[in-house]
N, CA, C and O atoms as a MOPAC input file, in Angstrom:
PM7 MOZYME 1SCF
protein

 N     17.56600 1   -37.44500 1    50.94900 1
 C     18.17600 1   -36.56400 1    51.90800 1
 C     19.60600 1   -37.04500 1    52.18400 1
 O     19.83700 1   -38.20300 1    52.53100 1
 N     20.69600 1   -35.98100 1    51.99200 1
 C     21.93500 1   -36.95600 1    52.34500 1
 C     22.11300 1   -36.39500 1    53.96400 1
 O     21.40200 1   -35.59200 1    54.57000 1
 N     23.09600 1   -36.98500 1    54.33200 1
 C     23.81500 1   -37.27600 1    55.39200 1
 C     24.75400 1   -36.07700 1    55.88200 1
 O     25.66700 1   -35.77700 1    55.11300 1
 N     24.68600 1   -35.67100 1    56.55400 1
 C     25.87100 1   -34.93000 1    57.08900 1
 C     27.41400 1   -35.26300 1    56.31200 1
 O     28.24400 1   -34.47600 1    55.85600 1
 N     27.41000 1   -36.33600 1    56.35600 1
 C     29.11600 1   -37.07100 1    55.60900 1
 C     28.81800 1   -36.63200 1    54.27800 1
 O     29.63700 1   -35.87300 1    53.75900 1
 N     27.87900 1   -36.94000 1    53.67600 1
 C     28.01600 1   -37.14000 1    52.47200 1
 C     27.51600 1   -35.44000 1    51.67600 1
 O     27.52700 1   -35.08700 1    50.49600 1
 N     27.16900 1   -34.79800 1    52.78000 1
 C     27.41800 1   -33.34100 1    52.40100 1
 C     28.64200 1   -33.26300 1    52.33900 1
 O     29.04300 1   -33.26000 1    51.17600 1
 N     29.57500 1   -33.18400 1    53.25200 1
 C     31.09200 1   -32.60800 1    53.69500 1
 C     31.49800 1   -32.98200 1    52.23600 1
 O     31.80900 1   -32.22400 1    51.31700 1
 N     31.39700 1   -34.70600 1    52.26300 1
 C     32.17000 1   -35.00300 1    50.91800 1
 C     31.70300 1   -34.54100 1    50.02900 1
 O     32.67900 1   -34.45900 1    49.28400 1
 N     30.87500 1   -34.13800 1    49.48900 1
 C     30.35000 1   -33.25300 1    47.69200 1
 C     30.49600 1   -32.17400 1    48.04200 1
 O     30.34300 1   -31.39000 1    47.10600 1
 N     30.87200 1   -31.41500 1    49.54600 1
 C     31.39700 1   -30.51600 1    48.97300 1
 C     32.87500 1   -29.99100 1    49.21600 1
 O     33.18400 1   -28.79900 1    49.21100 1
 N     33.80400 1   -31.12800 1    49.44400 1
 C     35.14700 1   -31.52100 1    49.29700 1
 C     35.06600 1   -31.60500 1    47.83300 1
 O     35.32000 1   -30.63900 1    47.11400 1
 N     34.69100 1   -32.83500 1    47.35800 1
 C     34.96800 1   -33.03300 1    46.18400 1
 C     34.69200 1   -31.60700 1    44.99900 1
 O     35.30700 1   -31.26000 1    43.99000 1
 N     33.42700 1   -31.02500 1    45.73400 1
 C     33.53200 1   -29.94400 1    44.53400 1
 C     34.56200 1   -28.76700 1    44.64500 1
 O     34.80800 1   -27.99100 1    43.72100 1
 N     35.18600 1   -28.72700 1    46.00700 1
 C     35.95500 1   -27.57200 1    46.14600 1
 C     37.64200 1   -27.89300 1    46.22800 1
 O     38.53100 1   -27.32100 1    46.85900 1
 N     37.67000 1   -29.04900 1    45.31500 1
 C     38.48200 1   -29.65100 1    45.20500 1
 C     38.86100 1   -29.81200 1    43.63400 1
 O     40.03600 1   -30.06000 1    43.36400 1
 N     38.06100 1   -29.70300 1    42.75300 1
 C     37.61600 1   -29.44500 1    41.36300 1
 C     38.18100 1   -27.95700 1    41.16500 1
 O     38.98700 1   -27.59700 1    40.30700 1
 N     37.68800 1   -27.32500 1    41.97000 1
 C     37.62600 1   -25.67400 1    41.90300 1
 C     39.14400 1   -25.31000 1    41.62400 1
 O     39.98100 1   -25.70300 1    42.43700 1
 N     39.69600 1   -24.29300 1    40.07900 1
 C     41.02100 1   -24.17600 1    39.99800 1
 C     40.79600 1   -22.43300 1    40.35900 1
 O     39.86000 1   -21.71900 1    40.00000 1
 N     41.89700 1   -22.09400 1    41.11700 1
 C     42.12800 1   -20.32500 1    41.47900 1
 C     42.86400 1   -20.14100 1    40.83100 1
 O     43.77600 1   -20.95100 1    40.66600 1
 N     42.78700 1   -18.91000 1    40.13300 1
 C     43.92400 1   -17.60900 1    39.76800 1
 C     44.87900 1   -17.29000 1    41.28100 1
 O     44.71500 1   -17.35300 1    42.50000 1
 N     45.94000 1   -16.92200 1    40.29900 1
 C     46.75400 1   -16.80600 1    42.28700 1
 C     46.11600 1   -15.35300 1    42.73500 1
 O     45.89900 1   -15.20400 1    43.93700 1
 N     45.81900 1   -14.32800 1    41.87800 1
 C     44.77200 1   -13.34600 1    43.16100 1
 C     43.38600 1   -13.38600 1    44.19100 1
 O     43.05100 1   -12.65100 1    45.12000 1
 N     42.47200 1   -15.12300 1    43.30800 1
 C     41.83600 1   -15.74500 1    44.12900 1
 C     42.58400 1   -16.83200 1    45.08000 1
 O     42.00200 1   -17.19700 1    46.10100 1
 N     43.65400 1   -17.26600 1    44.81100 1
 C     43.94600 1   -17.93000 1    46.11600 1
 C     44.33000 1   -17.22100 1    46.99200 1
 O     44.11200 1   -17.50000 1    48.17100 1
 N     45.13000 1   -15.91200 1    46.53400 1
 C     46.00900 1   -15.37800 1    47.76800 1
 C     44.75900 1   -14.29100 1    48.67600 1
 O     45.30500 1   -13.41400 1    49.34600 1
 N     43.34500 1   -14.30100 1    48.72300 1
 C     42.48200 1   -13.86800 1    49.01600 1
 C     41.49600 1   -15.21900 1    50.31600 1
 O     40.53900 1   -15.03700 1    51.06800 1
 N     42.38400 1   -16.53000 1    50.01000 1
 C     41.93300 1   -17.68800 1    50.72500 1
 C     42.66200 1   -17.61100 1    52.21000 1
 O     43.83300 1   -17.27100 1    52.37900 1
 N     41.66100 1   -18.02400 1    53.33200 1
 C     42.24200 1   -18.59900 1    54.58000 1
 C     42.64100 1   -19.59100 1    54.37100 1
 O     42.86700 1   -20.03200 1    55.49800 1
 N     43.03700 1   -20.64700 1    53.37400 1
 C     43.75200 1   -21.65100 1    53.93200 1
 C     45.33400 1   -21.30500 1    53.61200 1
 O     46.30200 1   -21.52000 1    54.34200 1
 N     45.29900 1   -20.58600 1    52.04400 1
 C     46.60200 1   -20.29000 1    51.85000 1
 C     47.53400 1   -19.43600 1    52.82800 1
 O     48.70300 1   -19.73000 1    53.07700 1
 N     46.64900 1   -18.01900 1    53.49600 1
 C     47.19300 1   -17.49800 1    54.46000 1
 C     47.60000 1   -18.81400 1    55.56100 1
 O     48.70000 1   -19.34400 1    55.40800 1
 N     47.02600 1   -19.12200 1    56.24600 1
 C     47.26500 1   -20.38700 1    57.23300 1
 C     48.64900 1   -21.48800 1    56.63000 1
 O     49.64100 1   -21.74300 1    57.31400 1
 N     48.43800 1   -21.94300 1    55.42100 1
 C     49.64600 1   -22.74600 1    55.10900 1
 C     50.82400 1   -21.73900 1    55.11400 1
 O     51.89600 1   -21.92000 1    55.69200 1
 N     50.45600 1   -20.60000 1    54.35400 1
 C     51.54000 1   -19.78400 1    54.48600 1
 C     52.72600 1   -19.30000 1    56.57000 1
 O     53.82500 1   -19.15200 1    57.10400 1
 N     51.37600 1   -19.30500 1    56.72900 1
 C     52.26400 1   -19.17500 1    57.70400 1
 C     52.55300 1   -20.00400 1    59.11900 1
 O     53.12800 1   -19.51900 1    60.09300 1
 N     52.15100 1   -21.04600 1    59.04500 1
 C     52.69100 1   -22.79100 1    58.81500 1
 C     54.16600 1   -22.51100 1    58.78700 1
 O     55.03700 1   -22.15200 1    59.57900 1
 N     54.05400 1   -22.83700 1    57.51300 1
 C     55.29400 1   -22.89000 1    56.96100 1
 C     56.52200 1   -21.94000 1    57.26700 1
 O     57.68700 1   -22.33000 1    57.34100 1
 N     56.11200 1   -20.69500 1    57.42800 1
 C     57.24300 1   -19.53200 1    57.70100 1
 C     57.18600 1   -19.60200 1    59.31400 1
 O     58.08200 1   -18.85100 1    59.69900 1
 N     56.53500 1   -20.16800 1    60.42100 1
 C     56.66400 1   -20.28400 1    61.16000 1
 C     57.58400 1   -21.15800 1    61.72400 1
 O     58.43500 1   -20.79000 1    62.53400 1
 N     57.38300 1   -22.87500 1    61.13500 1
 C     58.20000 1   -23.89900 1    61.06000 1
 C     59.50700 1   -24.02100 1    61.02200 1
 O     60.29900 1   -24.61600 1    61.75400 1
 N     59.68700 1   -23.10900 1    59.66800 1
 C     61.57000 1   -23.28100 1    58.72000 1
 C     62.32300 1   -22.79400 1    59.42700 1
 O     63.42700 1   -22.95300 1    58.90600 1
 N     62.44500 1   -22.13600 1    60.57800 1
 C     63.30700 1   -21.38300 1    61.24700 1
 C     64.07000 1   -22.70100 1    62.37200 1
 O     65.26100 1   -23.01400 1    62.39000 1
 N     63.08800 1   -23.21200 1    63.12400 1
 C     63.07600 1   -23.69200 1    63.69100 1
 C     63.85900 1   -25.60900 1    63.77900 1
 O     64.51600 1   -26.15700 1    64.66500 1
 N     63.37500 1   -26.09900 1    62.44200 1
 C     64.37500 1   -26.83900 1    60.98500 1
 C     65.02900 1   -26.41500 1    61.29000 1
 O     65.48500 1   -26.80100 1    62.36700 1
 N     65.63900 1   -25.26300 1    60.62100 1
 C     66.69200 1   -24.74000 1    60.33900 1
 C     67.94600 1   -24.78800 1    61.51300 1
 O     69.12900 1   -25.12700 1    61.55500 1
 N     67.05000 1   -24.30300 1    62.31100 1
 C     68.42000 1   -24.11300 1    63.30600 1
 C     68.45000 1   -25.53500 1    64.44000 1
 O     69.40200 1   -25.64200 1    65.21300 1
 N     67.68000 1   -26.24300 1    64.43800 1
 C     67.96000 1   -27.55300 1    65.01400 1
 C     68.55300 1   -28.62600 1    64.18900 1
 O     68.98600 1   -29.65000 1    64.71900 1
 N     68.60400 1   -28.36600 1    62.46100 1
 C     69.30100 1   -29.68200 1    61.89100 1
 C     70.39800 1   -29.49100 1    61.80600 1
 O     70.95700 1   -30.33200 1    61.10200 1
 N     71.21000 1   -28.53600 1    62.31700 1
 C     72.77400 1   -29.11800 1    62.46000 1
 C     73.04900 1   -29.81600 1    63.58000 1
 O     73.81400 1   -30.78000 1    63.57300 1
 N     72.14200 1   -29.16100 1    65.16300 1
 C     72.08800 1   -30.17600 1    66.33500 1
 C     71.95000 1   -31.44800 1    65.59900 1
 O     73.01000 1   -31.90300 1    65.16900 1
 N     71.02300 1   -32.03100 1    65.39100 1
 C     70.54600 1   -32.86800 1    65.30700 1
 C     71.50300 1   -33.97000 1    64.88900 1
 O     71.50000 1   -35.12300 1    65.32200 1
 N     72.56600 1   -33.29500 1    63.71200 1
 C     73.58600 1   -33.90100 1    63.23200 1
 C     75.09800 1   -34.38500 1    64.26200 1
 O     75.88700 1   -35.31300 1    64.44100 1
 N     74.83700 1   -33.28800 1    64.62300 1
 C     76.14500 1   -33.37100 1    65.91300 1
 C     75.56000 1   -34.54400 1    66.68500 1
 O     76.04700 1   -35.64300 1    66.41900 1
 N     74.74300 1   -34.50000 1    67.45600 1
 C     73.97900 1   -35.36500 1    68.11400 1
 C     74.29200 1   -36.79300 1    67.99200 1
 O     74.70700 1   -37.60700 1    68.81700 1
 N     73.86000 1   -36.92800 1    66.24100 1
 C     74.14700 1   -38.36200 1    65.69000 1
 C     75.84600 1   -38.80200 1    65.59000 1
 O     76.34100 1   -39.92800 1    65.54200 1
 N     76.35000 1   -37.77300 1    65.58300 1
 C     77.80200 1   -38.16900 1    65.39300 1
 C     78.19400 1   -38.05700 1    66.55800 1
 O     79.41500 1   -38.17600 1    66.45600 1
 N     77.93000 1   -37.89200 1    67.69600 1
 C     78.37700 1   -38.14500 1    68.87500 1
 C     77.99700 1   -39.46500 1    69.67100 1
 O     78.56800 1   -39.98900 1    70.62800 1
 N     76.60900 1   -39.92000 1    68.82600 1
 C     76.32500 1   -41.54900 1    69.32300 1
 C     76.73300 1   -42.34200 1    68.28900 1
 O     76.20800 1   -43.42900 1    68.05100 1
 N     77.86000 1   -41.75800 1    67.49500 1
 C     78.69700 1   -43.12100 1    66.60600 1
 C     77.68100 1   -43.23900 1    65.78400 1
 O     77.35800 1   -44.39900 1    65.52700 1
 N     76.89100 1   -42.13600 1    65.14300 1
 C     76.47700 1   -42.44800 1    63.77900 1
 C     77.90700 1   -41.25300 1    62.54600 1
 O     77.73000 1   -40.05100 1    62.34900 1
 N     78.76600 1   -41.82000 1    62.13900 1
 C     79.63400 1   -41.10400 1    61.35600 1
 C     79.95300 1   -40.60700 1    60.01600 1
 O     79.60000 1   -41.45000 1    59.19100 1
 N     80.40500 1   -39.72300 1    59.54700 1
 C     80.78600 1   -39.47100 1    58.46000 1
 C     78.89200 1   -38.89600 1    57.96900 1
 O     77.99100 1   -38.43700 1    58.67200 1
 N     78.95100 1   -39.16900 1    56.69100 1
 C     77.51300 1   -38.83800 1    55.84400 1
 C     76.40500 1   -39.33400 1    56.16200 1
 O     75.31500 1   -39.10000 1    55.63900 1
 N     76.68900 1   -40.17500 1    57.20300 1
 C     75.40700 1   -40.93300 1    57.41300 1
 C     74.37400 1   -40.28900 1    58.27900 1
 O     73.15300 1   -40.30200 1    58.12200 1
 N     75.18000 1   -39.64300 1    59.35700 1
 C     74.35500 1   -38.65800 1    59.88400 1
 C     73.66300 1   -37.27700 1    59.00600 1
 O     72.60300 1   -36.68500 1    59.21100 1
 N     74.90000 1   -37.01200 1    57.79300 1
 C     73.57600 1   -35.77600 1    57.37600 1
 C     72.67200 1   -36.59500 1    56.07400 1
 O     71.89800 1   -35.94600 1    55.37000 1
 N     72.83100 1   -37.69100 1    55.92500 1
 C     71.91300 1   -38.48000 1    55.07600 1
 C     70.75800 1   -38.77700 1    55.60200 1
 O     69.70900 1   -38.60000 1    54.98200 1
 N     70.82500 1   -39.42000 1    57.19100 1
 C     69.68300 1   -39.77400 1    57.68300 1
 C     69.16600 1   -38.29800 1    58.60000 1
 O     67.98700 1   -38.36400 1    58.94500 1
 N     69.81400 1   -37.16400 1    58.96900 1
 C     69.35700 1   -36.09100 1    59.34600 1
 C     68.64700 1   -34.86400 1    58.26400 1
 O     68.42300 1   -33.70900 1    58.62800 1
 N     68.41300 1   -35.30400 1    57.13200 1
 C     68.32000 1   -34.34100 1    56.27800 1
 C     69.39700 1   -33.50100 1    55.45600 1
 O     69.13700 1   -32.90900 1    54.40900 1
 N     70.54600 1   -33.53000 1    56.03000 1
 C     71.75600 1   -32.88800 1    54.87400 1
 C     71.62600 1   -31.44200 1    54.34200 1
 O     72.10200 1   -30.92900 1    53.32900 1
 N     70.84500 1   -30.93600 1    55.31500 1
 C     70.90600 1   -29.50300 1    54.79400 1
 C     72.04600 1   -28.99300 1    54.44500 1
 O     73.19100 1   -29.39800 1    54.64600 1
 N     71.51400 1   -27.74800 1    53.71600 1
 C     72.61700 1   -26.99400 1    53.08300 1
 C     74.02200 1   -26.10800 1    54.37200 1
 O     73.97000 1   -26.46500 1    55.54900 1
 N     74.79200 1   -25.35700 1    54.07400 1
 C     75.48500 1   -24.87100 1    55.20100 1
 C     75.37400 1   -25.36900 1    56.78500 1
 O     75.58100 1   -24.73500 1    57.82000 1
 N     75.00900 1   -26.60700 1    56.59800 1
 C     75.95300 1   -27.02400 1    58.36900 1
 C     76.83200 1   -27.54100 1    58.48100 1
 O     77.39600 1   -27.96300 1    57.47200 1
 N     77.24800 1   -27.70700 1    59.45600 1
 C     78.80000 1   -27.35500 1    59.80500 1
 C     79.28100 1   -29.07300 1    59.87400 1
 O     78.59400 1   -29.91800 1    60.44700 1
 N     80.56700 1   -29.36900 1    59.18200 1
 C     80.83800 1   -30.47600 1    58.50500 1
 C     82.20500 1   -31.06200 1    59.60000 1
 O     83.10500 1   -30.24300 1    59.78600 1
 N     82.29800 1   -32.09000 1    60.11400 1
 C     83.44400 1   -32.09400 1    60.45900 1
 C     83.34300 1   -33.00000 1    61.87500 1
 O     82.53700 1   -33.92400 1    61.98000 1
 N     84.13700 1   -32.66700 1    62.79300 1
 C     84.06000 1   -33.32500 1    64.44800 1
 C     83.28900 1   -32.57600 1    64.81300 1
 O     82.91500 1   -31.56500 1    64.21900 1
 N     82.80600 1   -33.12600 1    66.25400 1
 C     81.86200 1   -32.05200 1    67.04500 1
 C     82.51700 1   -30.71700 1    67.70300 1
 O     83.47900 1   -31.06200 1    68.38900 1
 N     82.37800 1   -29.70900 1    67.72000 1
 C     82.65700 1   -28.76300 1    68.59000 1
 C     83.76500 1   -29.17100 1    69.53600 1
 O     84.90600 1   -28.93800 1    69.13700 1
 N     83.61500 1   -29.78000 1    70.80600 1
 C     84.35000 1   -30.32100 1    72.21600 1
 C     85.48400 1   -30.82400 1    71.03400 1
 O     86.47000 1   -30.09100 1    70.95500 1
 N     85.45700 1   -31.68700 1    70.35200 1
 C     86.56300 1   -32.78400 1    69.98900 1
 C     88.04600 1   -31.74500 1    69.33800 1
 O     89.24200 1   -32.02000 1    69.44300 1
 N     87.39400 1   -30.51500 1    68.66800 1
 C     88.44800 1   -29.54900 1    68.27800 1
 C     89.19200 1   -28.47000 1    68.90000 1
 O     90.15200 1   -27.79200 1    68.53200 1
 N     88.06400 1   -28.52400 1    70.55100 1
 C     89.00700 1   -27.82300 1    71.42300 1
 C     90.85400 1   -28.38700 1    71.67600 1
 O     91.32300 1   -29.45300 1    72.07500 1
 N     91.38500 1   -27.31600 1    71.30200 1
 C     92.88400 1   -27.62100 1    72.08700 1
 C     93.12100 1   -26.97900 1    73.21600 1
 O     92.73700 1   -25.83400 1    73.46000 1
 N     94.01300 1   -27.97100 1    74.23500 1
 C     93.85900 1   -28.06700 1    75.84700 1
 C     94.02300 1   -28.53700 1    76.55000 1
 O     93.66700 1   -28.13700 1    77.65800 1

């Protein structure tokens, strides 16, 4: 008789074996769920990693280092912070 655990795991392991066609995966709750995970998430990335960068370059992390250790996304905005380019 197995175990509660050792059900879960054989049948992890077998559904883990298991390869889908993408019209059987895209018919899966997990893919829906990662799917929208993910499209939920990226927006949110998105529009906080240029903060994030400013941020660092305003506590004297400078130059590349901030979008090296912030992720370095694509199109953010490169340069001094905002305040520092006001003229005034």
């Amino acid at each position: 008789m197995k175990t509660r655990r050792g059900k879960a795991a054989a049948a992890a392991a077998q559904g883990a074996a298991q390869n889908y066609t993408v019209g059987q995966m895209l018919k899966t709750k997990q893919y829906w769920l990662l799917f929208f995970v993910v499209a939920l998430a990226t927006p949110a990335v998105l529009l906080f990693s240029p903060i994030i960068v400013e941020l660092a370059q305003q506590r004297g992390l400078r130059g590349g280092g901030a979008q090296l250790h912030c992720g370095g996304q694509r199109g953010q905005r490169r340069g001094p912070p905002a305040d520092a380019m006001a003229v005034g």
